[in-house]
C-alpha positions in Angstrom: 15.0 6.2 -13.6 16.1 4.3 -10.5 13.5 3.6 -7.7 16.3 5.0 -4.9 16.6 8.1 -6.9 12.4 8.5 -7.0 12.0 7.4 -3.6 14.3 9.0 -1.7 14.9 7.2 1.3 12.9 4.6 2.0 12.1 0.4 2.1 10.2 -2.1 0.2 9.4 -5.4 2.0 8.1 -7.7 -0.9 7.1 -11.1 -0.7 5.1 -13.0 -3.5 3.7 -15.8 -2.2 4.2 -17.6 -5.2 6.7 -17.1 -8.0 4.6 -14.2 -9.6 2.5 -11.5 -7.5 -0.8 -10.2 -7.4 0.6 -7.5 -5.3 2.5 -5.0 -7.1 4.5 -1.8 -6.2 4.6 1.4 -8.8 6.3 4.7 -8.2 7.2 7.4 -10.9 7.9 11.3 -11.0 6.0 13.7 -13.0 6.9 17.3 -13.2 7.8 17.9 -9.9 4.7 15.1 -8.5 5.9 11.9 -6.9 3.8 9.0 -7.4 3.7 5.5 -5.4 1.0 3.4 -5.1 1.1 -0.1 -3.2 -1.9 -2.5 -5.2 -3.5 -5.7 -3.8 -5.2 -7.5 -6.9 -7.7 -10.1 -6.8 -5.9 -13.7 -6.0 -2.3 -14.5 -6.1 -0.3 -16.2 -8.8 -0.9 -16.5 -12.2 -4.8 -14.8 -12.0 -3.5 -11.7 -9.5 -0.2 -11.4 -12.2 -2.4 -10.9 -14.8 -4.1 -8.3 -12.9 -1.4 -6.6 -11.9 -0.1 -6.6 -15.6 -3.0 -4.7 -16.5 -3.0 -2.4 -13.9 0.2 -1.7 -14.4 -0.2 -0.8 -18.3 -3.5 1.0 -17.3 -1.2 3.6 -14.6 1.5 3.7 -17.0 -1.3 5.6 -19.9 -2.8 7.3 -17.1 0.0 9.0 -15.0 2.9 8.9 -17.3 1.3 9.5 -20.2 -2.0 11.7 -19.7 -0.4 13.0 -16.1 -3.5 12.5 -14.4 -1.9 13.7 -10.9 -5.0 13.9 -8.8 -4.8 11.1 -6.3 -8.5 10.4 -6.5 -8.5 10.8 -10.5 -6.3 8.2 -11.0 -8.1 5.8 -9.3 -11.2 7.3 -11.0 -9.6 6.6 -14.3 -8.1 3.0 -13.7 -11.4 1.8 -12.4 -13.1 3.2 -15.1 -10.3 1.3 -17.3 -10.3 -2.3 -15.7 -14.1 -2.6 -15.9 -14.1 -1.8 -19.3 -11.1 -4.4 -20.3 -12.6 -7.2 -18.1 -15.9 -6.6 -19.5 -17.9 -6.3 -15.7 -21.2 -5.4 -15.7 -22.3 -6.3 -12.0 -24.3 -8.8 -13.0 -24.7 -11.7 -10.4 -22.6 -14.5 -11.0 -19.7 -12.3 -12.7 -16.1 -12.8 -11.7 -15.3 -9.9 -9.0 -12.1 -9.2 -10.2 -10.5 -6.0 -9.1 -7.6 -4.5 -6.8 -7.2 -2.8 -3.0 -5.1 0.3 -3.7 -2.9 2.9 -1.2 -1.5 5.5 -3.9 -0.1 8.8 -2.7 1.0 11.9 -4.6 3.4 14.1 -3.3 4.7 17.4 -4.6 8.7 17.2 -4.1 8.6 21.1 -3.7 6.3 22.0 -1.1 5.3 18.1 0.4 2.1 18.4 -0.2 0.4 15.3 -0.2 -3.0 14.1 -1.9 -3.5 10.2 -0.6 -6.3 8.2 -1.8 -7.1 4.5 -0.8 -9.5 1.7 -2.5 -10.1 -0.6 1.0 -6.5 -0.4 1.9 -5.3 2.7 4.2 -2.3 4.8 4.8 -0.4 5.2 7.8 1.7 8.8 8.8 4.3 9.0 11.6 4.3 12.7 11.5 8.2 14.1 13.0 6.9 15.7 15.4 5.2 13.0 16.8 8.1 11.1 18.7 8.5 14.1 20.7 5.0 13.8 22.7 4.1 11.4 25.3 1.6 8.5 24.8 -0.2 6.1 26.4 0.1 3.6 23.7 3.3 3.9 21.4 0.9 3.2 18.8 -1.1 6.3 19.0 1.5 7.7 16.8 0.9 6.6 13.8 -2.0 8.4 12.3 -4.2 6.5 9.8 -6.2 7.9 7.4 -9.1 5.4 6.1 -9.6 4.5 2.7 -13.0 4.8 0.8 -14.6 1.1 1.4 -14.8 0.1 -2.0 -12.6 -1.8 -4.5 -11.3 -0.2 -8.2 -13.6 -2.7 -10.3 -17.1 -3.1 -10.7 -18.9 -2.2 -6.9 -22.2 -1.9 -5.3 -20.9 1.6 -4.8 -19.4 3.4 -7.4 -18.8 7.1 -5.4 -15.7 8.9 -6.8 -12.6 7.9 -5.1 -11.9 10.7 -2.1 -9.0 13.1 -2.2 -7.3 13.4 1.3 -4.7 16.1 1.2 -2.1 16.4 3.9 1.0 18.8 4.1 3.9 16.9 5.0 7.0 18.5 6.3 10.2 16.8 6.3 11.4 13.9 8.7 7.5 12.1 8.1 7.1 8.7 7.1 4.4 7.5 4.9 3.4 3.7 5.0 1.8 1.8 2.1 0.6 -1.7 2.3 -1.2 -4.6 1.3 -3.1 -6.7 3.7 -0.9 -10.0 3.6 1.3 -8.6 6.5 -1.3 -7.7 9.2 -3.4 -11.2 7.6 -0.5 -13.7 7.9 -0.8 -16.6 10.6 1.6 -17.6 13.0 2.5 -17.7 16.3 2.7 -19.5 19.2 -1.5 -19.6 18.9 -1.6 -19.9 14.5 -3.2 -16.5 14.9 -2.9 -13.4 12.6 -0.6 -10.8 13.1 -3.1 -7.6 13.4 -3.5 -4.6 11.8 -3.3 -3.4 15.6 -0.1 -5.1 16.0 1.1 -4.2 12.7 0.8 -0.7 14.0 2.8 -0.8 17.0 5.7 -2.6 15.6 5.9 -0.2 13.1 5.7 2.8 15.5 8.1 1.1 17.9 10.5 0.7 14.9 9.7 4.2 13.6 12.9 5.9 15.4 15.2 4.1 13.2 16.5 4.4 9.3 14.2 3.5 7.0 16.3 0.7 6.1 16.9 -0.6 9.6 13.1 -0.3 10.2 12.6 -2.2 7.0 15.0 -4.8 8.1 13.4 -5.0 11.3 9.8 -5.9 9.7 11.1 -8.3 7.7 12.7 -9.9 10.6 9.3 -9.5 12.7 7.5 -11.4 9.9 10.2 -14.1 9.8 9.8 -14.9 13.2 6.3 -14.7 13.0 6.1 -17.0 10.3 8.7 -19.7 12.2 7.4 -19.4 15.2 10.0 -21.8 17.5 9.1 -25.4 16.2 6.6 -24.5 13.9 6.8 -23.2 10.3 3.6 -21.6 8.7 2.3 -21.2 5.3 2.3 -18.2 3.5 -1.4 -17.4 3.1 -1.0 -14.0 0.5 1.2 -11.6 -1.2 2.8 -9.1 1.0 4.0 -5.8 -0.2 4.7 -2.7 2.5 6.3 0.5 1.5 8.0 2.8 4.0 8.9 6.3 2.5 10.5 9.1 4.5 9.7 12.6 3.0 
């Protein structure tokens, strides 16, 4: 099944920082249950490929096959998998191999929305929203905060937690990775900001989801080549806009 034809309408900004990714983008339907998830694994190149290999496999037998479709579960599951393929125990010393994880699950029939995140959040620009004043543009996006823990091996080991939201049609739904808000550039070799992040992407918010995408992108790109200078790409970056 095509992405478009999952997704609906939407963009993906991708952007390995080498030839393979440790960042990885996943999206399938089951029943009537959307599922996307945008995954930040340990590293980049060849280590964070591997990882996302796995993970990959690992959502494939838990959503596709066992339709685990419980936001939270899945990421209950999959961490449950990964330390058990790895072989983590927590001891000191041990590689901390893991991922940062945004996954939402949305029933296509009545938008409702379960959301869970491992360290990464997820932003909403509810419709409605555009047609109330603000002090700061910003203020529109809503975030909702992940659970401050990885899916590996942790200090804290809670169960995932199960946000659900009703949607309605018109919102947009944001998934990301921290590479964007991370990256340095610049006029000062600064990062961009998370709080930055957020107001380009509310100031863009009025648009198509694949002029808004085009206009990240070209927000990045200047960042990035910033009049005479040219900075390095420190990390994979993956954001997902959907529009329900």
């Amino acid at each position: 099944m095509k992405l478009n034809h999952i997704l609906g309408e939407h963009f993906i900004l991708f952007k390995p920082k080498d030839i393979v990714s440790g960042d990885f983008y996943w999206a399938t339907c089951v029943n009537q249950w959307l599922i996307v998830t945008v995954t930040d694994c340990t590293g980049h190149g060849v280590p964070g490929a591997f990882m996302s290999m796995l993970a990959v496999s690992f959502l494939n037998e838990i959503v596709r096959k066992k339709e685990v479709t419980n936001a939270a579960m899945v990421l209950n599951h999959l961490r449950f998998s990964v330390i058990e393929a790895i072989k983590q125990s927590g001891k000191e010393g041990e590689q901390k191999d893991g991922m940062d994880m945004s996954l939402a699950v949305i029933n296509t029939k009545t938008k409702q929305c379960q959301w869970t995140g491992a360290n990464n959040p997820l932003w909403i620009i509810k419709n409605t929203a555009r047609n109330k004043e603000y002090t700061d543009i910003a203020d529109i996006v809503e975030e909702i905060k992940p659970d401050k823990m990885p899916v590996a091996i942790h200090v804290k080991m809670n169960d995932f937690t199960n946000h659900e939201i009703q949607l309605y049609e018109g919102d947009k739904l944001f998934l990301f990775s921290d590479g964007y808000p991370d990256q340095f550039g610049g006029a000062n070799n600064k990062k961009f900001k998370y709080s930055t992040f957020k107001k380009l992407i509310a100031e863009t918010s009025a648009l198509s989801m694949k002029e808004q995408g085009e206009q990240i992108k070209m927000a990045l790109d200047k960042w990035m080549n910033y009049e005479e200078k040219k900075y390095e790409q420190i990390d994979d970056i993956t954001v997902i806009g959907l529009k329900i």
